[in-house]
C-alpha positions as CSV (number, residue, x, y, z in Angstrom):
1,X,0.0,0.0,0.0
2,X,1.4,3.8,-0.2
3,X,1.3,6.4,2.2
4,X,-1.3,9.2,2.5
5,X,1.0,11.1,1.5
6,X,2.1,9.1,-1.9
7,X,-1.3,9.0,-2.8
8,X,-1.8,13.1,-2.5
9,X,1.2,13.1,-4.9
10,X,-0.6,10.6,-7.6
11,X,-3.9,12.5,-7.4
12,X,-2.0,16.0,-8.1
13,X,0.0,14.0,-10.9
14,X,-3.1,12.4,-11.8
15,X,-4.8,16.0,-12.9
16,X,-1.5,16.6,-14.4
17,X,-0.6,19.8,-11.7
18,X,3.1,20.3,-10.7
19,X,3.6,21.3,-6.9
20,X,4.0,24.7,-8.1
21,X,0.4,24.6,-9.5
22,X,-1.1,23.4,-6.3
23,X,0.9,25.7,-4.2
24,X,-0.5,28.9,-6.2
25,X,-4.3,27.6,-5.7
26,X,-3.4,26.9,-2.1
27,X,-3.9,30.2,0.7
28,X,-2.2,29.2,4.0
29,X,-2.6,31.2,7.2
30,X,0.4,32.7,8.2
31,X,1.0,33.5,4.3
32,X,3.6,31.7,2.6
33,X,4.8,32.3,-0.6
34,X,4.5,30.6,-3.7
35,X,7.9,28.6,-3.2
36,X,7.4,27.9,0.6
37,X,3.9,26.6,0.0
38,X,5.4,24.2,-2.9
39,X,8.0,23.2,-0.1
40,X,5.3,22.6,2.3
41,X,3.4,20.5,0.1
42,X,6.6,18.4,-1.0
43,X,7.0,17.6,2.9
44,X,3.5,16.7,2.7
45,X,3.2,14.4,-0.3
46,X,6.6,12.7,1.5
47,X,5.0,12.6,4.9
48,X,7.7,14.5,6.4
49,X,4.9,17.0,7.5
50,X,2.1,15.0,9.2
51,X,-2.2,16.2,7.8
52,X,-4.0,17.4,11.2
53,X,-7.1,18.4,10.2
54,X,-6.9,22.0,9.4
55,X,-3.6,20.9,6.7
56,X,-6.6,18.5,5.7
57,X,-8.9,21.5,5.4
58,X,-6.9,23.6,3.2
59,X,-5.5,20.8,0.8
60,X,-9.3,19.9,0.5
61,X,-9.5,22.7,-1.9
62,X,-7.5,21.7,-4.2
63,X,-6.7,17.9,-3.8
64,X,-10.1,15.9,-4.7
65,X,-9.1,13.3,-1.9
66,X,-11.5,10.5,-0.3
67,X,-11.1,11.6,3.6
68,X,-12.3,8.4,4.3
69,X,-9.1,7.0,2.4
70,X,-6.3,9.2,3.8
71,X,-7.4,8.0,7.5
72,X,-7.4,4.3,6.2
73,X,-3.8,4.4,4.9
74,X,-2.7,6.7,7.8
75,X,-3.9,4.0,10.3
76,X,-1.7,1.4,7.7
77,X,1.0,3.6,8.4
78,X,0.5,3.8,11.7
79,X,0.7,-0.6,11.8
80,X,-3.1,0.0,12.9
81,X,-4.9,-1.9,10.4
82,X,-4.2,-3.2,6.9
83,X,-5.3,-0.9,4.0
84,X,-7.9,-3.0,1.8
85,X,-9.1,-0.2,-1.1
86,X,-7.2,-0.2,-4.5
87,X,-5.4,3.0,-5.5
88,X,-3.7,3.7,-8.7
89,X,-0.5,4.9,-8.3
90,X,-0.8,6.9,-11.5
91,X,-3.7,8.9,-10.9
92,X,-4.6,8.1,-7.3
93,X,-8.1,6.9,-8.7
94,X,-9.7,4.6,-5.9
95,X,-13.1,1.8,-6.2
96,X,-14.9,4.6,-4.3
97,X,-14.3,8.2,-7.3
98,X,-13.5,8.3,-11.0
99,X,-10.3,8.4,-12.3
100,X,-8.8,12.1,-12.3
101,X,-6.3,11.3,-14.5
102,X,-8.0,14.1,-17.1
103,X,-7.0,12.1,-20.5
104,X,-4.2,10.4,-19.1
105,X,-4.1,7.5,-21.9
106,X,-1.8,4.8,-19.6
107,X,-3.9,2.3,-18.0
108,X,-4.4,2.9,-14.1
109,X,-1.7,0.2,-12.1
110,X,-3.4,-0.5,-8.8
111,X,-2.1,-1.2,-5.4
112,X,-3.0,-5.1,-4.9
113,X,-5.0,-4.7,-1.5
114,X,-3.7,-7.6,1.2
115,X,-4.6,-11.1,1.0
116,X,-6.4,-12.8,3.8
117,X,-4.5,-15.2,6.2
118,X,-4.1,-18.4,4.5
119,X,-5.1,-17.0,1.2
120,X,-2.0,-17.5,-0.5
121,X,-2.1,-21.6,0.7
């Protein structure tokens, strides 16, 4: 599985938007500038910088992330649970939203989700 912050990084690839795209849609309170929100956003999508919910808030804007997903593969990261919903790790498309790859003609390569004890027997 990849991290939450791998699969922010194939959803903003996935619409085709460099960091410095994202950072210029993004307003952050203190103000950053244009490079220091890009930076922020790099430590993000290599979860350097961990997402507490007002991060969550304000990449909501402009990432079109399932909420739902980012807390499954945090609590994989964390050793919590195992993460069970496909992701492509082109476009970050999931079982649960349409692809966002936006014309993107390569064909989506999913994250195989865990077998079951005893299903590999």
């Amino acid at each position: 599985m990849i991290t939450p912050g791998a699969y922010l990084k194939a959803l903003r690839r996935g619409r085709r938007m460099s960091l410095n795209d994202m950072a210029a849609a993004i307003d952050t309170v203190p103000h950053l500038t244009d490079f220091e929100r890009a930076e922020w956003l790099q430590r993000i999508e290599a979860d350097i910088v961990p997402m507490d919910l007002s991060t969550l808030a304000v990449l909501s804007r402009v990432y079109p992330f399932d909420i739902a997903l980012i807390y499954e593969l945090e609590r994989h990261r964390c050793g919590i649970e195992a993460a069970t919903t496909p992701i492509c790790l082109l476009c970050g498309k999931t079982d649960r939203a349409e692809c966002a790859a936006l014309g993107v003609l390569a064909p989506c390569i999913w994250t195989a989700p865990p077998m079951c004890a005893g299903a590999a027997a």
